[in-house]
Each structure stands twice: as structure tokens, then as C-alpha cells.
C-alpha positions in Angstrom: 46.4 -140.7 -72.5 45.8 -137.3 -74.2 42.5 -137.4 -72.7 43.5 -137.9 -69.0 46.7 -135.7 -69.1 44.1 -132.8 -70.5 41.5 -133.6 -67.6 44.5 -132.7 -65.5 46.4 -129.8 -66.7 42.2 -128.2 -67.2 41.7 -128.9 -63.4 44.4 -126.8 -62.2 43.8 -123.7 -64.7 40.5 -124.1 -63.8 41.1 -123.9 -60.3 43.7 -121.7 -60.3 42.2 -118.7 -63.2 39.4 -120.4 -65.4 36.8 -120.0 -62.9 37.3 -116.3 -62.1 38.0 -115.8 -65.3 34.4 -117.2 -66.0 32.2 -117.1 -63.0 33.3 -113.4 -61.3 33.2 -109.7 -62.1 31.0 -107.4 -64.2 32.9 -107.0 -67.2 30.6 -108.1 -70.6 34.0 -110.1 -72.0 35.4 -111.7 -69.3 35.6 -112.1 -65.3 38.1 -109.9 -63.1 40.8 -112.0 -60.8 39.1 -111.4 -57.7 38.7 -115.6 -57.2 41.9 -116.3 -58.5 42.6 -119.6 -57.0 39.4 -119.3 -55.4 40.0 -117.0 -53.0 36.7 -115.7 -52.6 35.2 -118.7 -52.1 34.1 -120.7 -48.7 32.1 -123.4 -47.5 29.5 -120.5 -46.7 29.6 -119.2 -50.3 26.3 -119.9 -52.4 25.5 -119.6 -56.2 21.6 -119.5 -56.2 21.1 -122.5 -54.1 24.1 -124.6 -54.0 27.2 -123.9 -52.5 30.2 -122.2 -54.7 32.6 -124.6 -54.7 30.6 -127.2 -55.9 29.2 -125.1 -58.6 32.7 -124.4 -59.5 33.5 -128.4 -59.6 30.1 -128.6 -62.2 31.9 -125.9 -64.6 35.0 -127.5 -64.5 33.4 -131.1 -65.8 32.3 -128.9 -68.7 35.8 -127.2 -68.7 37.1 -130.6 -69.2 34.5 -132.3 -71.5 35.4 -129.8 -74.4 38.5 -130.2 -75.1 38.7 -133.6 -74.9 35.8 -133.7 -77.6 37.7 -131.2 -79.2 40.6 -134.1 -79.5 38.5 -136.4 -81.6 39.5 -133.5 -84.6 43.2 -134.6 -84.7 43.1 -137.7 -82.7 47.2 -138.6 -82.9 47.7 -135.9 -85.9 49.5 -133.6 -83.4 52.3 -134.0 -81.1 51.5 -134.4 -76.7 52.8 -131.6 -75.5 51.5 -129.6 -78.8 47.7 -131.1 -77.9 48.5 -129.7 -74.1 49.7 -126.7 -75.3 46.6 -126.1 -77.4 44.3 -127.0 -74.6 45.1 -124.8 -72.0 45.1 -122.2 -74.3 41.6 -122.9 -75.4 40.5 -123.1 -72.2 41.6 -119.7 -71.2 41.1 -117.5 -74.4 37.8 -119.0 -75.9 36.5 -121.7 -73.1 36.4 -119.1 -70.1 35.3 -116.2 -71.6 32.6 -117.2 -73.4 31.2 -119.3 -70.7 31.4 -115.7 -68.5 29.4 -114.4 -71.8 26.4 -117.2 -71.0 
């Protein structure tokens, strides 16, 4: 259950700030807002040669993958909502800016 509900809540802030926080702007640390719910993106739009938002869909997989390895740490130590908590946080301080880093 922890594993699905995190697949979940990581989908929307991916959609929503995780990608532009990790796939857009020109700062070294982390992305500007400028695809904020991915506003900037189309079916037109292209990263090298495949289109955007299904380059976005291949982050999130990753986006999602890691915390839910993350859960095998303290598999039913913590409480749900803490381990939800804890995960979209991760996501957006250490998962998103490190994958703009790479």
C-alpha cells in the first residue's frame, strides 16, 4: 500500500513541479518554473529525438522507483502519512535537483 499511494502522490508533484524543477532552466542547482505543470510542453515539443512529454513520463518512472526502494529502509517502522510526508519531500529537495545536476 505504501508503495502504490507513493506512485501516486510522486505523479502529481512530478507533473505538477518535479519535472521543471528537473528538466528546465539554466541554473547549475536546480530548474526555473517555466514548465510548471507542463506548461511549456506540446505534442510538438522534442527532447533530442523523442517527444517531451513522453520523456517526462520516463523521468517520472525513475521519480517513482526511488522512493519506493527507499521504503525497503523502514518497511512499517514509520507511520503512512509520515512515509508520504517524507516522500514528496524527497522528491522535491534531493530527487529533482539532483537529477537537473545529471
Amino acid at each position: 500500500m505504501q508503495c502504490f499511494a507513493i506512485a501516486g502522490i510522486v505523479s502529481i508533484l512530478w507533473f505538477v513541479v518535479g519535472y521543471s524543477i528537473a528538466c528546465s532552466g539554466d541554473n547549475p542547482y536546480f530548474g526555473d518554473f517555466s514548465n510548471v505543470l507542463l506548461a511549456q510542453v506540446s505534442i510538438n515539443t522534442v527532447n533530442g529525438s523523442i517527444p517531451e512529454s513522453l520523456f517526462a513520463m520516463f523521468q517520472m518512472k525513475f521519480a517513482i522507483i526511488t522512493p519506493a526502494l527507499i521504503i525497503g529502509g523502514y518497511a512499517e517502522r514509520m507511520k503512512f502519512s509520515t512515509v508520504l510526508l517524507f516522500s514528496s519531500i524527497w522528491l522535491l529537495v534531493v530527487y529533482a535537483p539532483i537529477t537537473h545536476w545529471v
